[in-house]
C-alpha positions in Angstrom: -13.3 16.4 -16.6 -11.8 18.8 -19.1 -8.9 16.0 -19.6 -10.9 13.6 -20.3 -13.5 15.2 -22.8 -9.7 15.9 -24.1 -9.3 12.4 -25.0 -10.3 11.2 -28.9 -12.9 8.2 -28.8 -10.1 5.7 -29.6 -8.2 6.9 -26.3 -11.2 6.6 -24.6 -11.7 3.1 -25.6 -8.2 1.8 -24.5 -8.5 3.7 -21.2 -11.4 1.1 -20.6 -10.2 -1.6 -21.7 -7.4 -0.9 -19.6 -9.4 -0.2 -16.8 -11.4 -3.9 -17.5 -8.4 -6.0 -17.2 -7.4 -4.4 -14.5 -10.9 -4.9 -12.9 -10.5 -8.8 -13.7 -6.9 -8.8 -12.6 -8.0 -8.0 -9.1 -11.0 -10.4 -9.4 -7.9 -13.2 -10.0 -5.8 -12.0 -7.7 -8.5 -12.5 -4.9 -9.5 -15.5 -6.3 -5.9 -17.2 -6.7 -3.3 -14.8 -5.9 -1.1 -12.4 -7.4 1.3 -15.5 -8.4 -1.3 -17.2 -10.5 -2.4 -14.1 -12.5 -2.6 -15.2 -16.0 -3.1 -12.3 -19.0 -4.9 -15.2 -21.2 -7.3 -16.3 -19.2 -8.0 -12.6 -18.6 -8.2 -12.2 -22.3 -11.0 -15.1 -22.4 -13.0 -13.8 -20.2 -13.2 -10.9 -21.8 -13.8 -12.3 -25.5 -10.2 -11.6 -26.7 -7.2 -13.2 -27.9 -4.5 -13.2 -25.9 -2.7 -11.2 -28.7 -5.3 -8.7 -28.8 -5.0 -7.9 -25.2 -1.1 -7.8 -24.9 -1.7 -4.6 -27.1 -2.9 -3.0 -23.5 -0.1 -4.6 -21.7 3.1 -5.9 -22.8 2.6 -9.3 -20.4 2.2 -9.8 -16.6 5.1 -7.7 -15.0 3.4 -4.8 -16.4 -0.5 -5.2 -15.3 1.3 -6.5 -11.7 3.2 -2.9 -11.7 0.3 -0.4 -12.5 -2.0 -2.6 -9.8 1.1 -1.8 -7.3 1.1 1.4 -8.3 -2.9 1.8 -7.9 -2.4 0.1 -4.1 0.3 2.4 -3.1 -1.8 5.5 -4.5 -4.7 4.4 -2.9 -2.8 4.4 0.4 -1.0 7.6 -0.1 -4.5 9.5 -1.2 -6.0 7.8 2.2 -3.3 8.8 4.5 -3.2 12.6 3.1 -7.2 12.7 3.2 -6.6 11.8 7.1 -4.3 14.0 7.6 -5.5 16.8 6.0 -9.0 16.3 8.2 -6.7 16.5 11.3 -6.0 12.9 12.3 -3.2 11.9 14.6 -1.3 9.5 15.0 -3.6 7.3 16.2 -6.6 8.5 13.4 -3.5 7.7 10.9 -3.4 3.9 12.2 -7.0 3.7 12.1 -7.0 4.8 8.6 -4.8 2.3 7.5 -6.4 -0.5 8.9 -9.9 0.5 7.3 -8.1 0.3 3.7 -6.5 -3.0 4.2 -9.8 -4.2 5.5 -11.5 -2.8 2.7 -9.4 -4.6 -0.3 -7.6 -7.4 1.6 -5.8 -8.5 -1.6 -5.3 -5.0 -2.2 -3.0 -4.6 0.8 -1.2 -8.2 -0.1 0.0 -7.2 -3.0 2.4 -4.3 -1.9 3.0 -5.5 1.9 2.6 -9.5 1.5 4.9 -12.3 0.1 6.5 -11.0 -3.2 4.8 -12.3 -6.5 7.9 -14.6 -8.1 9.9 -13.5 -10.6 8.5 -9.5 -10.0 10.2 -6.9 -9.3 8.6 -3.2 -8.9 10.1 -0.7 -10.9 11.8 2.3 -8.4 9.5 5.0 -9.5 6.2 2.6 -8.3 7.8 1.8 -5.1 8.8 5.4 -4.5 5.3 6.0 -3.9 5.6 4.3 -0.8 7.8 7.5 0.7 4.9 9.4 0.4 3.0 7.2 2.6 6.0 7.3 4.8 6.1 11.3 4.5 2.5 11.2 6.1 3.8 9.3 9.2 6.9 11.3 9.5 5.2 14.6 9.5 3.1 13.2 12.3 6.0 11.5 14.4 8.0 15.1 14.0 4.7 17.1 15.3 4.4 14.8 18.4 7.0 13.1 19.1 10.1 15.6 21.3 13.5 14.4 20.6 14.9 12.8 23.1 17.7 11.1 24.0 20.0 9.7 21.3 20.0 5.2 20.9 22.8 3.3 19.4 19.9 2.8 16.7 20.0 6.6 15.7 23.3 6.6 14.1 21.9 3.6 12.0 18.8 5.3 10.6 21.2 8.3 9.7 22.6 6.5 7.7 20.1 4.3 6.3 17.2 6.9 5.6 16.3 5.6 2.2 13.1 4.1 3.4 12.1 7.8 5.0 12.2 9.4 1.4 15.2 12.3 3.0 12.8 13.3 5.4 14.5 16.0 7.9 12.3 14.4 10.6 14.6 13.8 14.3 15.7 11.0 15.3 13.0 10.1 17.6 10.4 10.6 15.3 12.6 8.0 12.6 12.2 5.6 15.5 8.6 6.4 16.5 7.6 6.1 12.9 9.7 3.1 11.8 7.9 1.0 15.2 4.3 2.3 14.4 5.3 1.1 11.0 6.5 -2.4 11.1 4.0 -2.9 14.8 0.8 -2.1 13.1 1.7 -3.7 9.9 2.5 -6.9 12.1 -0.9 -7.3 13.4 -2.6 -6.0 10.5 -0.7 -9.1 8.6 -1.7 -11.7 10.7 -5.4 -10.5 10.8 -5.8 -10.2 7.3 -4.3 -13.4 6.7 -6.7 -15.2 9.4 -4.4 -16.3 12.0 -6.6 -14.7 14.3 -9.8 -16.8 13.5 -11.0 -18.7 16.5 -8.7 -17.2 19.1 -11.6 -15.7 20.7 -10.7 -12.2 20.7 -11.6 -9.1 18.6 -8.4 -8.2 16.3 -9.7 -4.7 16.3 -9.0 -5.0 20.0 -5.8 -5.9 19.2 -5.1 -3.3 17.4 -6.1 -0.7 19.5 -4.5 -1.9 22.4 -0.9 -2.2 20.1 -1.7 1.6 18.8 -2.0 2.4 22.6 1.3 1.0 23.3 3.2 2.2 20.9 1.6 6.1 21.7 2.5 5.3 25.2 6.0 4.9 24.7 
């Protein structure tokens, strides 16, 4: 509160302006997709020219990169509110699948098909470690360490996507699986390749989660 009583009326002002295009970048985004997001026809909407709002952002790649940047927070702030309440593994999982649920386009935008011609910037994809970190944390406080796999020497050596997490072995595998797994399922249901199958994707899900904790 004390930051933003901080702030003169004019910064104010741009922080919701800011905060409105954004707004009506999503609405687009769910509308048309990431792909067809178009700063002018924000700009109409909102009964500006388009030169007028480019003074908030310098064109698309930069509205696309602080809505990545939002997703990924909004993940990372979920998983550590979990975590911090005392979920496992399995509360973790569950957790996840309530956000993507929540914001479907939300969840497209950072683990979908990648918007052409975009490229994050490595400081707004980093966030993503500290969703990993979450995960990792929880694989290394349940997982023992068992026998090494001809994958282990791999993931030494490829450990960028753990952030330098110290985590075992096992728990690099464990983590990595739950990953990918959940992310599968969570993909296709989102996407509605499950509609009129006849079962309950939440089901699904479960039974996947119990697999995986199984192993």
């Amino acid at each position: 509160m004390a930051e933003t009583n901080a702030r003169t009326p004019r910064e104010r002002y741009r922080a919701q302006i800011r905060a409105e295009i954004k707004e009506r970048a999503w609405q687009q985004i769910a509308t048309a997709g990431a792909s067809a997001l178009s700063l002018n026809a924000i700009a109409k909407q909102m009964g500006m020219s388009g030169p007028a709002l480019y003074r908030y952002y310098a064109g698309r790649d930069e509205l696309i990169t602080e809505l990545v940047a939002d997703a990924y927070r909004g993940l990372a702030d979920t998983l550590r509110s979990a975590s911090a309440a005392g979920a496992d593994l399995a509360g973790l999982a569950h957790a996840v699948r309530a956000w993507a649920l929540a914001d479907p386009q939300r969840y497209f935008l950072v683990y979908g098909t990648p918007v052409p011609g975009y490229r994050a910037p490595d400081d707004t994809t980093a966030i993503s470690s500290e969703i990993m970190a979450v995960l990792l944390d929880a694989c290394a406080a349940s997982v023992p360490d068992g026998p090494a796999t001809p994958f282990d020497a791999h993931l030494r050596d490829h450990r960028d996507w753990a952030g330098g997490h110290p985590a075992p072995p096992a728990a690099l595998r464990r983590a990595l699986a739950f990953w990918t797994r959940l992310h599968g399922v969570l993909s296709l249901e989102l996407a509605g390749h499950f509609t009129g199958m006849g079962f309950d994707p939440a089901l699904l899900f479960a039974s996947e989660l119990d697999d995986l904790l199984a192993r």
